[in-house]
C-alpha positions in Angstrom: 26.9 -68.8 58.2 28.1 -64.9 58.6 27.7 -63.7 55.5 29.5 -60.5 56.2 32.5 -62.2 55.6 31.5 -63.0 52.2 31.4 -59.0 51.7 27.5 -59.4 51.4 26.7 -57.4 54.5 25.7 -54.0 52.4 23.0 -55.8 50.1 19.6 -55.8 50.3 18.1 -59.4 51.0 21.0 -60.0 53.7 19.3 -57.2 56.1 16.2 -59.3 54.9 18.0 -62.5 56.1 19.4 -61.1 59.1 16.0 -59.7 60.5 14.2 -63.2 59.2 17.3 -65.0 62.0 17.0 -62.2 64.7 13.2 -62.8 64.9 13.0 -66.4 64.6 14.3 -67.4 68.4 12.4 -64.0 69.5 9.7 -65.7 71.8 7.1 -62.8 72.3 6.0 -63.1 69.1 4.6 -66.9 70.2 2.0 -65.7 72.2 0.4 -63.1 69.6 0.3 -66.0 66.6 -0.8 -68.6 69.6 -4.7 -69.7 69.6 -6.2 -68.9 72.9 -7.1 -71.6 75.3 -11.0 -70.7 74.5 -10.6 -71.3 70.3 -8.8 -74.8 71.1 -11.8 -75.4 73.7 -14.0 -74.8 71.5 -12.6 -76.6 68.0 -12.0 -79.5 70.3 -15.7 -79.5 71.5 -16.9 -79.2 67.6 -14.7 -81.4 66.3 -15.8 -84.4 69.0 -19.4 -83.4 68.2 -20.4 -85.5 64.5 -24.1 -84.3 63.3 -26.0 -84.9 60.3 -28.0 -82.2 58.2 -30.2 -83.3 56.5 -33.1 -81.0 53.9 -36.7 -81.8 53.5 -38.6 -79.4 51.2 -40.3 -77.7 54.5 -37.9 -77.6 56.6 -34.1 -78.3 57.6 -32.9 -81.1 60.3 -30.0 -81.1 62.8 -29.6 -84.6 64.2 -26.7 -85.0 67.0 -26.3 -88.0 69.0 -26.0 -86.9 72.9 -26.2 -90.6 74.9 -26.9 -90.1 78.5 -27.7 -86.2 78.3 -31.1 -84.7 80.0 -32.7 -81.9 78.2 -31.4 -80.1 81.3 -28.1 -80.6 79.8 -28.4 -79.4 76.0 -28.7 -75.9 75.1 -29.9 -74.7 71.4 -29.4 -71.6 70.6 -29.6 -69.0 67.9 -26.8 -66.0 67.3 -26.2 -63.5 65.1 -29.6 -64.0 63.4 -28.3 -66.9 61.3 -25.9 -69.1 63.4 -28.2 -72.2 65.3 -25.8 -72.9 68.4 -26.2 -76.6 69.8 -23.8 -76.8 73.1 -23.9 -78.6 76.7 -21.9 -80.5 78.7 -21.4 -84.1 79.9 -20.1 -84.4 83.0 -18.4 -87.3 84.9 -20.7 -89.4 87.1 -19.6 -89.4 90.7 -17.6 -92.2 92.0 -18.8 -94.8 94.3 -16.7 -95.7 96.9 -14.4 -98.3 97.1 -14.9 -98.3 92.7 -11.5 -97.2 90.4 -12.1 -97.1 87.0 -10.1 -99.6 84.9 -10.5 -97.8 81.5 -12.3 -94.7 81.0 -13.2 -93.8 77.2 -16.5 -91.8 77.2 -15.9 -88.5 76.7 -16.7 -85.9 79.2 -16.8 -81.9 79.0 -18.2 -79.9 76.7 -19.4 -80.7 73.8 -20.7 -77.6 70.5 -21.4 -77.6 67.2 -22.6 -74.5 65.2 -23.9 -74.2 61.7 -24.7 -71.2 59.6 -28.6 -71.6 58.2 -29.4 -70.8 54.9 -31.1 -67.5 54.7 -34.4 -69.0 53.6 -34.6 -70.6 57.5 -37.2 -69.5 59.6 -35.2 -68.4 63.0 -38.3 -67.8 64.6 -39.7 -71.4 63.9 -37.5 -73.8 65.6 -38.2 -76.9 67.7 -35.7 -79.1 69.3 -36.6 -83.0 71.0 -34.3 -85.1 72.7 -35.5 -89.0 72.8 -33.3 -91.7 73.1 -30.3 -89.9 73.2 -30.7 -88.9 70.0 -31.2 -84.7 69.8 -33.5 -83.2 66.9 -33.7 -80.1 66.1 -36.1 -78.9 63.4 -35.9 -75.3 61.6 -38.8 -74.9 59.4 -38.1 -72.9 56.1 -39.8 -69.4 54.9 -42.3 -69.7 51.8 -40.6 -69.0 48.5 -41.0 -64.9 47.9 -44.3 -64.8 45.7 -43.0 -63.6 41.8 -43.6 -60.2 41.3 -46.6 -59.2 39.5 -45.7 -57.1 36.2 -47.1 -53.5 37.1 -50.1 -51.9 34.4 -49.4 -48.2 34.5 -52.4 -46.7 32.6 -51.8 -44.6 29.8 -53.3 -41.1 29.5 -54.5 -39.6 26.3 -53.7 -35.9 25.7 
């Protein structure tokens, strides 16, 4: 629709319009609004990585199932002083000759999850086992700050 034969070239919201049309087939602006390749790497890895949290009054738990994984294979990590980093990779076993696979549905690649601890957590107190596939990893709480005592101040006589 040209709305500049409806004699509403000169107004306001039609140079609004008109810039709104120019720049919607404009296809430079695609790549500056597009994810990267690494953020969809990485959302895919945390969203195909379930875990449960779970709190215990000493302590917090970070249960993730990894089936198949070696220790070797699992990192745990912690950034930015309060960000526990759980991340590895499964990869693909090696084919035996003369074998094709007929259907292939356990996922390979790599796999992350991150979670932001509470600020009570003890970064400095963390343990992680894998044992049966099943990874646990443990990060132990601080003590509750002791209250603060009321301070005397001694009153002089003059």
């Amino acid at each position: 629709m040209d709305f500049r034969l409806m004699g509403m070239d000169n107004t306001p919201i039609f140079h609004v319009l008109q810039h709104m049309m120019d720049t919607a087939g404009d296809e430079s602006d695609k790549s500056v609004n597009a994810p990267s390749r690494n953020y969809v790497r990485d959302a895919k890895a945390m969203a195909a990585t379930p875990a449960d949290v779970k709190e215990y009054p000493n302590s917090y738990v970070f249960v993730v199932d990894m089936p198949g994984l070696k220790s070797g294979d699992i990192k745990v990590q912690v950034e930015e002083e309060n960000v526990l980093l759980i991340s590895g990779e499964r990869k693909r076993e090696e084919e035996k000759e003369g074998a094709k696979y007929i259907r292939m549905e356990r996922r390979v690649g790599k796999f992350m999850r991150k979670f932001t601890l509470p600020e009570n957590a003890n970064t400095g107190a963390i343990s992680a086992v894998c044992q049966d596939g099943v990874l646990t990893v443990t990060v132990q709480k601080l003590p509750p700050p002791e209250p603060k005592k009321p301070k005397t101040i001694e009153v002089k006589v003059v």
